[in-house]
Backbone as CSV, one residue per row, in Angstrom:
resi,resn,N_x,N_y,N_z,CA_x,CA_y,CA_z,C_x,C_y,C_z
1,UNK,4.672,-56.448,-72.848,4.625,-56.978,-74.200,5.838,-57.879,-74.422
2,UNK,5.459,-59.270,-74.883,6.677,-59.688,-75.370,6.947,-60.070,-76.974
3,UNK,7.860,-59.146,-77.034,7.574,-59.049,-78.764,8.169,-60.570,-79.742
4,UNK,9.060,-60.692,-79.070,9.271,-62.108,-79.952,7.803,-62.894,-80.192
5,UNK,6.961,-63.144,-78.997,5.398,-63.794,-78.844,4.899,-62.996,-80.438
6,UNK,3.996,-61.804,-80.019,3.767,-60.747,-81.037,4.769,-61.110,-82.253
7,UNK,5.460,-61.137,-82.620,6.229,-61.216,-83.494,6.079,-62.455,-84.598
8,UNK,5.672,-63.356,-83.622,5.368,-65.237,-84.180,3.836,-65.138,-84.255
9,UNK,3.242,-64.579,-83.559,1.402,-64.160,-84.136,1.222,-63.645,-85.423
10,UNK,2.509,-62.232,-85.254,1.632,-61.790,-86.823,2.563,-62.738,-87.695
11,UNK,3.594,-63.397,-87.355,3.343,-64.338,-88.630,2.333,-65.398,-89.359
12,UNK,1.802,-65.662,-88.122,0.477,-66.455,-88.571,-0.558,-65.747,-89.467
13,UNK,-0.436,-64.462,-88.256,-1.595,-63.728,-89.493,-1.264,-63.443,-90.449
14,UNK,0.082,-63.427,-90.704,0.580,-62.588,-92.202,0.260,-63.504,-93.182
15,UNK,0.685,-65.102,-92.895,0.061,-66.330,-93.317,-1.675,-66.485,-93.815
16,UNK,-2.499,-66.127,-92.754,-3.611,-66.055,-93.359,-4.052,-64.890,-94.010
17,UNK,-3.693,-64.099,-94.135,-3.862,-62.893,-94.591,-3.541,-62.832,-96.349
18,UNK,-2.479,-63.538,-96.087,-1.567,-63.456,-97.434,-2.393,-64.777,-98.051
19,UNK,-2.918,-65.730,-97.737,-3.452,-67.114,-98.612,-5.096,-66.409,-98.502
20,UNK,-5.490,-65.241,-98.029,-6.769,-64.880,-97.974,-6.741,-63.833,-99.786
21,UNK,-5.384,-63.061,-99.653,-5.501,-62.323,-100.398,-5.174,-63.132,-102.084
22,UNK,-4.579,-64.168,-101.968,-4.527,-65.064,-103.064,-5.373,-65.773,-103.126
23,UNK,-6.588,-66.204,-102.393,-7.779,-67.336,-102.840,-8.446,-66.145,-103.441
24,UNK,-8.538,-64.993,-102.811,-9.915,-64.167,-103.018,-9.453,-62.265,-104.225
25,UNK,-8.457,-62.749,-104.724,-7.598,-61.746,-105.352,-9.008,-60.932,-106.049
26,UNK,-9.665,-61.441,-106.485,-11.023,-61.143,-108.016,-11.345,-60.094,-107.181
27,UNK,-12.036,-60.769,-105.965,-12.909,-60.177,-105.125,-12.529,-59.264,-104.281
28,UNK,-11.402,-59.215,-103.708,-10.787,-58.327,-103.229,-10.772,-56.598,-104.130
29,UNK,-10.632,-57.212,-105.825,-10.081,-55.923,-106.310,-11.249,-55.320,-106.620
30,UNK,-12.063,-56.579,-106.839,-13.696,-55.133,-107.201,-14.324,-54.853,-105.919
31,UNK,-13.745,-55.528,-104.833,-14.540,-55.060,-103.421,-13.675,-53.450,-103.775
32,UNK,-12.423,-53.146,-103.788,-11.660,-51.997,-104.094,-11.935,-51.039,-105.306
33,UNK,-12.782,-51.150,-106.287,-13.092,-50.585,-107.254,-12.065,-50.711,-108.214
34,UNK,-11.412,-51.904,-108.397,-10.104,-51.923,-108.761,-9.998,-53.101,-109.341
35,UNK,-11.203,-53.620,-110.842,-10.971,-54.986,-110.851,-9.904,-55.634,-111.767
36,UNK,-9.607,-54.339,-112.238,-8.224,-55.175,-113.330,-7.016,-55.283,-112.247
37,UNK,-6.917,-55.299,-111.323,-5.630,-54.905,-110.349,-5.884,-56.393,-109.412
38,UNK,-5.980,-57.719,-110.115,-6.313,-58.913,-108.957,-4.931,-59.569,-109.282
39,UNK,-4.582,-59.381,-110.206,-3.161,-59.477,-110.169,-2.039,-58.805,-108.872
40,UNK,-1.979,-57.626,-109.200,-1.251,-56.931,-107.966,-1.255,-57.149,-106.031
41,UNK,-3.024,-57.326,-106.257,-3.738,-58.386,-104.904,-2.493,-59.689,-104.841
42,UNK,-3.031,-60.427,-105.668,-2.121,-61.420,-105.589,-0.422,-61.159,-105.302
43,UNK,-0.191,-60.598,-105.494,1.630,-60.096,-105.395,1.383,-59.592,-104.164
44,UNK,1.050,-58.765,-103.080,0.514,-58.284,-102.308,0.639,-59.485,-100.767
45,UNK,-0.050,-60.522,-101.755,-0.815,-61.895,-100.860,0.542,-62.498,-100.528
46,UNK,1.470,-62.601,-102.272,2.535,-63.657,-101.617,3.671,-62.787,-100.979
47,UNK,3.651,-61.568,-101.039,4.685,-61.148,-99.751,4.075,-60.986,-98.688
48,UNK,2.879,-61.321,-98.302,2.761,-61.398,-97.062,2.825,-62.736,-96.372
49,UNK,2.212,-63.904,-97.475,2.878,-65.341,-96.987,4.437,-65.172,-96.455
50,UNK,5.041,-64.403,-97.839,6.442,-64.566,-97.090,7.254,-63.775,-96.211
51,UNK,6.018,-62.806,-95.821,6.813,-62.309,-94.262,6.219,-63.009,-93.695
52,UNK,5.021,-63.637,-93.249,4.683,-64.608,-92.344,5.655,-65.706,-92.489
53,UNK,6.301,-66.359,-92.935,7.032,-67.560,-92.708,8.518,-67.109,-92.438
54,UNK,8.616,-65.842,-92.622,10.407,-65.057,-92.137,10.084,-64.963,-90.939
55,UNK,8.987,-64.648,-90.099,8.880,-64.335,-89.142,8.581,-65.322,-88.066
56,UNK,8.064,-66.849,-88.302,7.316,-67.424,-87.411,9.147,-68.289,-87.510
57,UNK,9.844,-68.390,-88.612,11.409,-69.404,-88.353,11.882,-68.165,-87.898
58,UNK,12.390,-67.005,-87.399,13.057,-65.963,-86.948,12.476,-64.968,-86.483
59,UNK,11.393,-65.605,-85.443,10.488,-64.555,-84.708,11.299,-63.198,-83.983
60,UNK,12.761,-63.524,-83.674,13.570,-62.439,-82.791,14.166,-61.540,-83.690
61,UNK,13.925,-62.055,-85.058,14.968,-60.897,-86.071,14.215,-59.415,-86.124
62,UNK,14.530,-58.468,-85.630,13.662,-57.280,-85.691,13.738,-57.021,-87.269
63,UNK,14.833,-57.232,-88.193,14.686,-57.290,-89.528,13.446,-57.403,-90.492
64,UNK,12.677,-58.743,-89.467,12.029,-59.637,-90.557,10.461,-58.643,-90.193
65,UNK,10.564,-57.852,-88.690,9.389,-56.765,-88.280,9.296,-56.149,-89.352
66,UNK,10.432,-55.070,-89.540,10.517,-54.008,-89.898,10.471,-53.859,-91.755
67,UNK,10.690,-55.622,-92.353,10.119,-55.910,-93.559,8.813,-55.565,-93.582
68,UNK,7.761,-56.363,-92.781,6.765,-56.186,-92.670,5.665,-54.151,-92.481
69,UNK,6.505,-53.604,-91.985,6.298,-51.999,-91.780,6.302,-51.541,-92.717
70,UNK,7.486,-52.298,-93.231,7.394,-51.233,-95.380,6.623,-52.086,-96.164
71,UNK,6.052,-53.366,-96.029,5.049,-53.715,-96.855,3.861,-52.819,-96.280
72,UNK,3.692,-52.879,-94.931,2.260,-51.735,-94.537,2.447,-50.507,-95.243
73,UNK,3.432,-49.864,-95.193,3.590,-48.507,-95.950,3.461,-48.935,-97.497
74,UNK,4.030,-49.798,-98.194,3.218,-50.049,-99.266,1.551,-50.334,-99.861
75,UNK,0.964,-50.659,-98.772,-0.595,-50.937,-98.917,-0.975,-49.975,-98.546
76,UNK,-0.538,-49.133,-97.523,-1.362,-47.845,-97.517,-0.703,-46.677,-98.898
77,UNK,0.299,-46.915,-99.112,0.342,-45.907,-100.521,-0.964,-46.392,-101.601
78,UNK,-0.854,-47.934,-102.181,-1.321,-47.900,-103.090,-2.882,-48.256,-102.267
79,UNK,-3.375,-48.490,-101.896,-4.869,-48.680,-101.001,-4.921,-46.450,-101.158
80,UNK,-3.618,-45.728,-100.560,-4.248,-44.241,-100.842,-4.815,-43.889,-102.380
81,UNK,-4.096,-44.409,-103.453,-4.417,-44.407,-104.563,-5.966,-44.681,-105.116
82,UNK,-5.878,-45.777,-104.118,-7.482,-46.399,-104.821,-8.429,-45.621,-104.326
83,UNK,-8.161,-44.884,-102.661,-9.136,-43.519,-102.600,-9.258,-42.598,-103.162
84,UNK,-8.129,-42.237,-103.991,-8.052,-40.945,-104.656,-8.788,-41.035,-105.691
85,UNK,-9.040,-42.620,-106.373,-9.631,-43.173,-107.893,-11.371,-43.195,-107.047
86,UNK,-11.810,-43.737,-106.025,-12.816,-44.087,-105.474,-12.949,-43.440,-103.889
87,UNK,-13.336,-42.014,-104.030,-13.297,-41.691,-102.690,-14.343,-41.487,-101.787
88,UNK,-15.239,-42.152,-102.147,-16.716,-42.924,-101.563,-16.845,-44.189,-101.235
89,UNK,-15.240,-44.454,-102.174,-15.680,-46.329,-101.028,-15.504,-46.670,-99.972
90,UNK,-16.570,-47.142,-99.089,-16.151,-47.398,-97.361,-15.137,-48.449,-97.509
91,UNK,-15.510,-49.697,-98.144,-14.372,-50.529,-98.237,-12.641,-49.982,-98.041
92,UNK,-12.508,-49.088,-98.879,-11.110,-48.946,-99.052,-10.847,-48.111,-97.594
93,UNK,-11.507,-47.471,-97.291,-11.081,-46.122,-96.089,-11.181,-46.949,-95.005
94,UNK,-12.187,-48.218,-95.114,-11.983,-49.232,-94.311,-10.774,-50.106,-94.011
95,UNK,-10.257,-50.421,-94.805,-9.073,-51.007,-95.758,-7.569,-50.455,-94.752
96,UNK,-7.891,-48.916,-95.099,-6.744,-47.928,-94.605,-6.609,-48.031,-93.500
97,UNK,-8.094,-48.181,-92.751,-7.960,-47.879,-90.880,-7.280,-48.901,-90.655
98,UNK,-7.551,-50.403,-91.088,-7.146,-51.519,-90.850,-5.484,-51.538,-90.626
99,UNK,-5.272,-51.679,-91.963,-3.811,-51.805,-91.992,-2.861,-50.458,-91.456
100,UNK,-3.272,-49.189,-91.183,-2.922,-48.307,-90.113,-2.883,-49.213,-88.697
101,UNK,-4.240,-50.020,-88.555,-3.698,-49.933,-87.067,-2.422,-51.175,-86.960
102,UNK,-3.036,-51.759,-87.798,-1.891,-53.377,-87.872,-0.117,-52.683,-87.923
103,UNK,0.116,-51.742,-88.428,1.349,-50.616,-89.025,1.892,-50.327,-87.339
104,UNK,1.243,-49.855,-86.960,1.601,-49.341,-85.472,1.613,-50.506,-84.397
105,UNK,0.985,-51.415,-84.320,1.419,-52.858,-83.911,2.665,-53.070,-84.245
106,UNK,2.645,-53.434,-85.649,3.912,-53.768,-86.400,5.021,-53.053,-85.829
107,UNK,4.984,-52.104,-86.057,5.896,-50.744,-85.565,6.605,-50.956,-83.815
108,UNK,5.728,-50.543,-83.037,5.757,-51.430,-82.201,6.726,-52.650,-81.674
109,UNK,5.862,-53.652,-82.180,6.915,-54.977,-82.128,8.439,-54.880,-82.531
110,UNK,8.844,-54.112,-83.577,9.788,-54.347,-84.486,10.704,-53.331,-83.476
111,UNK,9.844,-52.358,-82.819,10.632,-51.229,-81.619,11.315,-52.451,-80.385
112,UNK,10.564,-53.013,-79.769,10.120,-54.021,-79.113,11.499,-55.211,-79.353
113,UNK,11.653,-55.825,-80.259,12.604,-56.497,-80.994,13.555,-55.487,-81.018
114,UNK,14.092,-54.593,-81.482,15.008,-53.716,-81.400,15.620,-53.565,-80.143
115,UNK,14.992,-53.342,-79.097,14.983,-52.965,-77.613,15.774,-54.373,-77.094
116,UNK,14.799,-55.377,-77.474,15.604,-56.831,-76.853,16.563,-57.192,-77.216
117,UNK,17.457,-56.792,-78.037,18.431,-56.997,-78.693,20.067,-56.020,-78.652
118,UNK,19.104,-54.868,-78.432,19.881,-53.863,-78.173,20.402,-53.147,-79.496
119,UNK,19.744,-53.527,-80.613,19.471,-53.266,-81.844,19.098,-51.669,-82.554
120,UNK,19.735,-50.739,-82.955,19.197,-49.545,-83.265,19.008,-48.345,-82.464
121,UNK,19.933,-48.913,-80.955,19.845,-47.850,-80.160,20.871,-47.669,-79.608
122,UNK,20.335,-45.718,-79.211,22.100,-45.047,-78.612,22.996,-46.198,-77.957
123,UNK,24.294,-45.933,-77.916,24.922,-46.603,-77.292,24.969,-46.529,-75.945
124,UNK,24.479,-45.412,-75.268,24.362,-45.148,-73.635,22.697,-46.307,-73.396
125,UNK,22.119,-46.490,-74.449,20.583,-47.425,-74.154,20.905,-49.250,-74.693
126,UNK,22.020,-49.187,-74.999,22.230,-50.558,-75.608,22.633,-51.821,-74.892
127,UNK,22.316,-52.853,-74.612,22.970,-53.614,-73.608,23.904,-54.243,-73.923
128,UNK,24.308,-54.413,-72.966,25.735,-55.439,-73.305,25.300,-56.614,-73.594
């Protein structure tokens, strides 16, 4: 794996992801059972534009990963919410698997970046 590579991908995707979740905010929230909340979609959308663009100018910063990990842990808190409000919607449990697996990618990379750097680890594992 080379995570800097990985690292400059999901900025792209974070990019489309994030201008997906701002064209389509409406639709997104009643696909979620959640239609007064296209607002929050939208807020959602533009931090993910803007970890995609922290990441594709500073693909090596494990920083700009590990931003991205606590926005995943933010969508799966409030995405858990919307199961707890709607716990028959495939959409959302769909929703969850998704950005679970993208989380552990993320996770991953940002380990990955850490490692190349020598970033966050014992000092007997750190390179010079």
């Amino acid at each position: 794996m080379q995570p800097k590579r990985l690292a400059f991908g999901l900025g792209i995707f974070s990019i489309a992801l994030g201008v997906v979740e701002l064209l389509a905010a409406k639709r997104i929230a009643q696909t979620l059972d959640a239609p007064d909340h296209a607002g929050l979609v939208r807020g959602f959308g533009a931090r993910e534009v803007l970890a995609g663009v922290n990441l594709i100018v500073a693909p090596a910063a494990s920083v700009n990963m590990w931003n991205r990990v606590a926005g995943d842990a933010l969508d799966l808190g409030t995405l858990a919410l919307a199961a707890k409000r709607s716990p028959s919607n495939r959409a959302i449990w769909g929703a969850i698997a998704f950005v679970a697996g993208v989380t552990v990618v993320d996770a991953l990379t940002a380990r990955g970046l850490d490692g190349a750097t020598g970033r966050f680890l014992p000092k007997r594992q750190a390179r010079a």
